[in-house]
C-alpha positions in Angstrom: 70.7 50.0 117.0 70.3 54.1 116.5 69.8 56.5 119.0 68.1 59.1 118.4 68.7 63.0 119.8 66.3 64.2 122.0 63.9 67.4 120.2 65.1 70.4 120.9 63.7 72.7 123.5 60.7 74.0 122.2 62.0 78.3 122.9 65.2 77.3 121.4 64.4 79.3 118.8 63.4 82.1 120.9 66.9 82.0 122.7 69.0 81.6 119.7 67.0 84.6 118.6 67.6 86.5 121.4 71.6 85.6 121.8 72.1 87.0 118.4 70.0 90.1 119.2 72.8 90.7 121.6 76.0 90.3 119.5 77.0 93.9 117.9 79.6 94.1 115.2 81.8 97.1 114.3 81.9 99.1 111.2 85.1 99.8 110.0 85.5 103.8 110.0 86.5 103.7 106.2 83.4 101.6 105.1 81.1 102.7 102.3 78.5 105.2 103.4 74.5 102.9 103.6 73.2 101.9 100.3 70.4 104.1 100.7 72.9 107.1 99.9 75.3 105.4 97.9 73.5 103.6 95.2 70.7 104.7 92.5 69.6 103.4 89.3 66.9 103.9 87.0 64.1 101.3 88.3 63.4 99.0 91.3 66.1 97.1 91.6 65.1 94.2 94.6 68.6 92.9 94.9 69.9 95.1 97.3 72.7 92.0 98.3 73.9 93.0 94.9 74.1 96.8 95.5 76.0 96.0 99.0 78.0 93.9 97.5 78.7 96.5 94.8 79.6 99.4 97.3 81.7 97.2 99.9 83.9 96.1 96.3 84.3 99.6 95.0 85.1 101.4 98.1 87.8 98.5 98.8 89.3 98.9 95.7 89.0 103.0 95.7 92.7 104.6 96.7 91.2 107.8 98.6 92.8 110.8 98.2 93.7 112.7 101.2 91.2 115.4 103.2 94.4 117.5 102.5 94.1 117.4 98.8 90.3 118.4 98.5 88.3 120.7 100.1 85.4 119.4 102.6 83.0 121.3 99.8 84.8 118.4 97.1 84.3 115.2 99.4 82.3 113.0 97.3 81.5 112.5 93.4 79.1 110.5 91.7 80.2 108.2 89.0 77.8 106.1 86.5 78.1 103.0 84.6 76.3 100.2 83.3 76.6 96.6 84.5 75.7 94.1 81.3 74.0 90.5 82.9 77.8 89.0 82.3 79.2 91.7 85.5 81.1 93.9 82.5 81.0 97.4 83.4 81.1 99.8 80.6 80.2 104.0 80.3 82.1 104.8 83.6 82.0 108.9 83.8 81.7 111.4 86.2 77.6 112.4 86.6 78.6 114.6 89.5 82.1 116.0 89.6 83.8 116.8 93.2 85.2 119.8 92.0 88.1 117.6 92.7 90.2 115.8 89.7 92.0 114.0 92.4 89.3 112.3 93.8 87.0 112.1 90.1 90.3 110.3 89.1 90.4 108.2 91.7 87.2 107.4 91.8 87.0 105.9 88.0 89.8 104.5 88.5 88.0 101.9 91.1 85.3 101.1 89.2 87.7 100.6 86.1 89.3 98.0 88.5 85.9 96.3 89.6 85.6 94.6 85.7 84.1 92.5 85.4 81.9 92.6 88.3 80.2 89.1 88.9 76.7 88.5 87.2 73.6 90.5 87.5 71.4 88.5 89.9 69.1 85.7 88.2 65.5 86.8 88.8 67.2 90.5 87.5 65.1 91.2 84.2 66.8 93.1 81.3 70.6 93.2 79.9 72.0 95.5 81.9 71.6 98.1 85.2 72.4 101.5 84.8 73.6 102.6 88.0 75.4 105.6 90.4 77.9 105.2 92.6 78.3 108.2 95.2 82.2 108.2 96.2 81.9 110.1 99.3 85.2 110.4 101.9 85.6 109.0 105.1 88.7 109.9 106.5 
């Protein structure tokens, strides 16, 4: 013979809602500045999963040069590429120098280290995304 669980509260929803309303989560201090800042391309690009994804991987793979070697005026760089549907990266330069080669350098460098990235999304339409990466410091 089965037994069968009772149904569940009907504002269990509601509560489960509200419990996870009230759990906060740090941001490590050396975390990638928001997407909003961080990422651009040349067209909608709905995936932003991807482009978090794609931040969190460069910046942990970026070796940051030290505030001591570049001038607050050379925190942050912007760096291109092109991400083919396979995740290889190819074109990396330097669309906005620092005024820094330190932290150019080091900047290239981790996207150089991110190929290959994995796959474009599915629903993405084309070959490839052309997209900018801002490098900015945060220490």
């Amino acid at each position: 013979r089965r037994v069968e669980a009772p149904p569940p509260e009907p504002d269990l929803r509601r509560r489960l809602t509200e419990r996870l309303s009230e759990i906060r989560t740090e941001t490590p201090r050396a975390a990638a500045p928001e997407r909003r800042s961080a990422v651009s391309g040349d067209e909608t690009f709905p995936f932003g999963w991807y482009e978090d994804y794609l931040v969190r991987r460069l910046y942990e793979l970026w070796d940051q040069p030290g505030r001591a070697v570049v001038r607050e005026d050379q925190a942050s760089a912007m760096i291109s590429f092109r991400i083919h549907r396979d995740g290889r990266i190819e074109g990396v330069s330097v669309k906005r120098s620092s005024g820094s080669g330190q932290l150019d350098r080091s900047a290239l460098d981790a996207v150089r280290r991110a190929d290959p990235l994995p796959p474009l999304p599915e629903g993405f339409r084309g070959p490839w995304r052309d997209v900018n990466i801002l490098f900015e410091l945060t220490d």
